[in-house]
ChimeraX commands (.cxc) that place a marker at each C-alpha (Angstrom):
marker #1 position 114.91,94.65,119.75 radius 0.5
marker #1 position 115.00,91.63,117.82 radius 0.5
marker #1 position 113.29,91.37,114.41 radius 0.5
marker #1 position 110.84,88.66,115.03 radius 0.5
marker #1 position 109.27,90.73,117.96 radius 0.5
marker #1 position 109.45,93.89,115.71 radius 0.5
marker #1 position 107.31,91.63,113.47 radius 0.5
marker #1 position 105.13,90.93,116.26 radius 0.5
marker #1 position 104.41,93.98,117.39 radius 0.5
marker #1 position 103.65,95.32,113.84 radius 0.5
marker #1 position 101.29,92.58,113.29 radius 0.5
marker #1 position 99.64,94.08,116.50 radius 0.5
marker #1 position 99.31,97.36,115.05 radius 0.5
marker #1 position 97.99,96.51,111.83 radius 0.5
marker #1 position 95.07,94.65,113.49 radius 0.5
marker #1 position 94.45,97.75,115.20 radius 0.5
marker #1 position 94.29,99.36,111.82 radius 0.5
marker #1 position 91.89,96.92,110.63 radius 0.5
marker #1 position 89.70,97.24,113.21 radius 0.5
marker #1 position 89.06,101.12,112.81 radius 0.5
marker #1 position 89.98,101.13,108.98 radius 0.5
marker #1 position 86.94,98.57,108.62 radius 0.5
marker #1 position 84.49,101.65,109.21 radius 0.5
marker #1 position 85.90,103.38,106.19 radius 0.5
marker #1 position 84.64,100.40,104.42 radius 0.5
marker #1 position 82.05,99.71,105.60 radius 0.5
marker #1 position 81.10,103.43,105.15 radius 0.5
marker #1 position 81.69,102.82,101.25 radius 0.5
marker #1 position 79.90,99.18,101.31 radius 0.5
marker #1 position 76.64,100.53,102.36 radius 0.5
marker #1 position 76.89,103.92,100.51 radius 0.5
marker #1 position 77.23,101.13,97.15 radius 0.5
marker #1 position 74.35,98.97,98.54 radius 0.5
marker #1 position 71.56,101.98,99.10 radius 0.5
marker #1 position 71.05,102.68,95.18 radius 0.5
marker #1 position 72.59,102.78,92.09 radius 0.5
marker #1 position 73.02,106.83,92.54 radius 0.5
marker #1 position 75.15,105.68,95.90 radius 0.5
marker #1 position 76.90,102.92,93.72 radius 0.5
marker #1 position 77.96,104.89,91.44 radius 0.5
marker #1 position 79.09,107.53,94.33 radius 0.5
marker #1 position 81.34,104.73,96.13 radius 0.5
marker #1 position 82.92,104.13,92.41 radius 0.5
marker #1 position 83.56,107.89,91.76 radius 0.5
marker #1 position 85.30,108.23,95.43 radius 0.5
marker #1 position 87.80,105.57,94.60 radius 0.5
marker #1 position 88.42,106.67,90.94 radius 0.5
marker #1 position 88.62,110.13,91.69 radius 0.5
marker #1 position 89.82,111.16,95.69 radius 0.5
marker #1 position 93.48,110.51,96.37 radius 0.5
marker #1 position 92.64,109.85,100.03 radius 0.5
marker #1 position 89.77,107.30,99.52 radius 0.5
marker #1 position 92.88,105.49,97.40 radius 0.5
marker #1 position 95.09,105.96,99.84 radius 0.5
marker #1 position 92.84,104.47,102.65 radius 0.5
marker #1 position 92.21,101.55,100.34 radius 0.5
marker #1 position 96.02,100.39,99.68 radius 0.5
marker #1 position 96.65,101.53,103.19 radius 0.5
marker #1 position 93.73,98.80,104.46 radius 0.5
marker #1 position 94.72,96.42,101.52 radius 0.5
marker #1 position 98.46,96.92,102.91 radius 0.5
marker #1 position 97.82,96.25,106.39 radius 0.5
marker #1 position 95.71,93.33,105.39 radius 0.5
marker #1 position 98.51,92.14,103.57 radius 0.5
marker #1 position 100.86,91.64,106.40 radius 0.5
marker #1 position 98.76,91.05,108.95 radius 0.5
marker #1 position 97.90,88.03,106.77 radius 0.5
marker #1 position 101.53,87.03,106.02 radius 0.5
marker #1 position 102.62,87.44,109.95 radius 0.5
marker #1 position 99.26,85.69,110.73 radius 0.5
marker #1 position 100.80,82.69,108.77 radius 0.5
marker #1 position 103.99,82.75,110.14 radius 0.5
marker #1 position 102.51,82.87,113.93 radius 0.5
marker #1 position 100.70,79.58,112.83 radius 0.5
marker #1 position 103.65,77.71,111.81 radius 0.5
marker #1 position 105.37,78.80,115.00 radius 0.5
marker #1 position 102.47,77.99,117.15 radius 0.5
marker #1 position 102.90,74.45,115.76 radius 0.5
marker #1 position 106.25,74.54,116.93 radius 0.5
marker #1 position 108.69,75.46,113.78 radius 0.5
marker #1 position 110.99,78.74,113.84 radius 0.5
marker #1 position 110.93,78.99,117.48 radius 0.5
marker #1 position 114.51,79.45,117.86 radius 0.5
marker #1 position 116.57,82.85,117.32 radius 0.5
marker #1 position 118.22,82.41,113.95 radius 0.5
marker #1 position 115.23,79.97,112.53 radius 0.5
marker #1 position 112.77,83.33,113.67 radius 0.5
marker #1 position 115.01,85.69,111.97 radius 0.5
marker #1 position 114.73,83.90,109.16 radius 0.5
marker #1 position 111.06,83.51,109.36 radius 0.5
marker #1 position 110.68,87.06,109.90 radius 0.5
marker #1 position 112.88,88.32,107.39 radius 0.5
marker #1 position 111.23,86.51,104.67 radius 0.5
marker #1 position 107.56,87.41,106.12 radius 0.5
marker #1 position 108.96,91.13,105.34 radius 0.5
marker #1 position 109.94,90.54,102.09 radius 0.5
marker #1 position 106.82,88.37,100.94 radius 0.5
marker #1 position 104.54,91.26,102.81 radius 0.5
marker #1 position 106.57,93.71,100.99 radius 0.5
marker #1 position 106.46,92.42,97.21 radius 0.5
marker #1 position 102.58,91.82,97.95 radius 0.5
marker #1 position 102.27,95.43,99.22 radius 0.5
marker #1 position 103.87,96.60,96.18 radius 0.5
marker #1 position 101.74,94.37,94.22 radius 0.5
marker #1 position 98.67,95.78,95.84 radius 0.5
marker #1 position 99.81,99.38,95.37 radius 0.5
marker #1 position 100.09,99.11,91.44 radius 0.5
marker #1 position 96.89,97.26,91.50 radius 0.5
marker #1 position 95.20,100.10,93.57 radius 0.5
marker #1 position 96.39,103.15,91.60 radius 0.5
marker link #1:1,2 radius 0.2
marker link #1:2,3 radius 0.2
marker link #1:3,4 radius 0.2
marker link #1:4,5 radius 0.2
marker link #1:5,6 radius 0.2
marker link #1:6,7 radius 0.2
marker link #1:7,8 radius 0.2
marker link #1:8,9 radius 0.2
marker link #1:9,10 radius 0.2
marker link #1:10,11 radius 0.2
marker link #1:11,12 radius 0.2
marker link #1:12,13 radius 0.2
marker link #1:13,14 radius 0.2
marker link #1:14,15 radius 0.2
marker link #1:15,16 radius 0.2
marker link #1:16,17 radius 0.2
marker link #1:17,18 radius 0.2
marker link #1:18,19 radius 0.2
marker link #1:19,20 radius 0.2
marker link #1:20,21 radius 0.2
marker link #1:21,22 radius 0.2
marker link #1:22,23 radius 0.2
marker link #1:23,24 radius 0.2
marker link #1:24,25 radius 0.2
marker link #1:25,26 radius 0.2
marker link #1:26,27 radius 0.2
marker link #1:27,28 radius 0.2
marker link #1:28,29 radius 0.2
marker link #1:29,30 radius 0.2
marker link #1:30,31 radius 0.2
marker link #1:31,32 radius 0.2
marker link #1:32,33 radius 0.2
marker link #1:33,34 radius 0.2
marker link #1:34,35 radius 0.2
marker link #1:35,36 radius 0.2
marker link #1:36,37 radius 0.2
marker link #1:37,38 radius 0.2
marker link #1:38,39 radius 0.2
marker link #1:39,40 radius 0.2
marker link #1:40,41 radius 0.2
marker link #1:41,42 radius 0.2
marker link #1:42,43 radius 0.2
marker link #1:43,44 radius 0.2
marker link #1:44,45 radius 0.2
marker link #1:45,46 radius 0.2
marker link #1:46,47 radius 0.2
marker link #1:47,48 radius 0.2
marker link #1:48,49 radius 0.2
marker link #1:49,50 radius 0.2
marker link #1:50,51 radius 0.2
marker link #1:51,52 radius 0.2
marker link #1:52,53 radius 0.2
marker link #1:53,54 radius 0.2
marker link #1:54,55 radius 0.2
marker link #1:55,56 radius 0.2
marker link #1:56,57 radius 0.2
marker link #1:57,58 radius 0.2
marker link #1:58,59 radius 0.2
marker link #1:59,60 radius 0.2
marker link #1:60,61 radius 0.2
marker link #1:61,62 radius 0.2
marker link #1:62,63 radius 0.2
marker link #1:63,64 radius 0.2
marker link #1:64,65 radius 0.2
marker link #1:65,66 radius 0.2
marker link #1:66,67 radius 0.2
marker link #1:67,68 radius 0.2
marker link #1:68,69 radius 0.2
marker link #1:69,70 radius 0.2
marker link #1:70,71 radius 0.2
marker link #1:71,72 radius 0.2
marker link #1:72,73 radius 0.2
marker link #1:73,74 radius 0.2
marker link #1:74,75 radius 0.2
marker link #1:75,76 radius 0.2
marker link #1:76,77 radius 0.2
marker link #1:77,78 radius 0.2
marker link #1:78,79 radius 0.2
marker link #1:79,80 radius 0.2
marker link #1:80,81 radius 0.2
marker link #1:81,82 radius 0.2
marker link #1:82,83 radius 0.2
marker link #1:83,84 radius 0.2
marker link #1:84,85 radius 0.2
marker link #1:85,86 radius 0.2
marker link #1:86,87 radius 0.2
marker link #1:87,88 radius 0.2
marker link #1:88,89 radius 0.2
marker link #1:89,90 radius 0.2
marker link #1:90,91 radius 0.2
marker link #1:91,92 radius 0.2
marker link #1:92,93 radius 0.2
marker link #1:93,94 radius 0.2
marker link #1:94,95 radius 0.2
marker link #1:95,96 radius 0.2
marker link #1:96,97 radius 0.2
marker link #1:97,98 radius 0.2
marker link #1:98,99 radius 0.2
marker link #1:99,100 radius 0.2
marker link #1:100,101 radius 0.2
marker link #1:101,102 radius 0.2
marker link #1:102,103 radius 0.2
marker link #1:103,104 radius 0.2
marker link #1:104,105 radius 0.2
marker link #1:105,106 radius 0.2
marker link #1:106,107 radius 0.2
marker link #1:107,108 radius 0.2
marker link #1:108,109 radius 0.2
marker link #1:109,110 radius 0.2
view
């Protein structure tokens, strides 16, 4: 399978992940907006739980390149990198900005 379409379908799948990851936050958003005890809950559930973390850069991650590939689909709905090696190109350097970001996002997170 070409790259660009592997692209593709992975920017599928991490709208997908969006979709069901927003209940997580917005789980944690109005857990922070009842009180100050449930604000200061929220806080102590991402300082302290590995897997609240891990949802987070997972979410932020998936954000991340759904955002990048969301770009990328724009400039080739306006007609640029439509053809096979201009696409590879596109899509290889999607990955690696998506991936440096990720990173980015990770160290940020933990």
């Amino acid at each position: 399978m070409p790259l660009p379409s592997v692209t593709s379908i992975l920017h599928r799948i991490t709208g997908i992940a969006l979709f069901f990851g927003a209940v997580f936050m917005l789980y944690a958003l109005g857990l922070s907006l009842e009180s100050e005890a449930g604000f200061q809950e929220s806080v102590t559930m991402f300082e302290e739980s590995f897997f609240a973390r891990l949802i987070a850069w997972g979410l932020l991650s998936a954000l991340i390149y759904h955002s990048v590939v969301g770009v990328k689909h724009l400039f080739m709905d306006a007609g640029h990198f439509e053809e096979l090696e201009s696409g590879m190109f596109a899509s290889k350097a999607a990955l690696a900005i998506a991936g440096v970001l990720i990173l980015l996002a990770g160290v940020w997170v933990w």
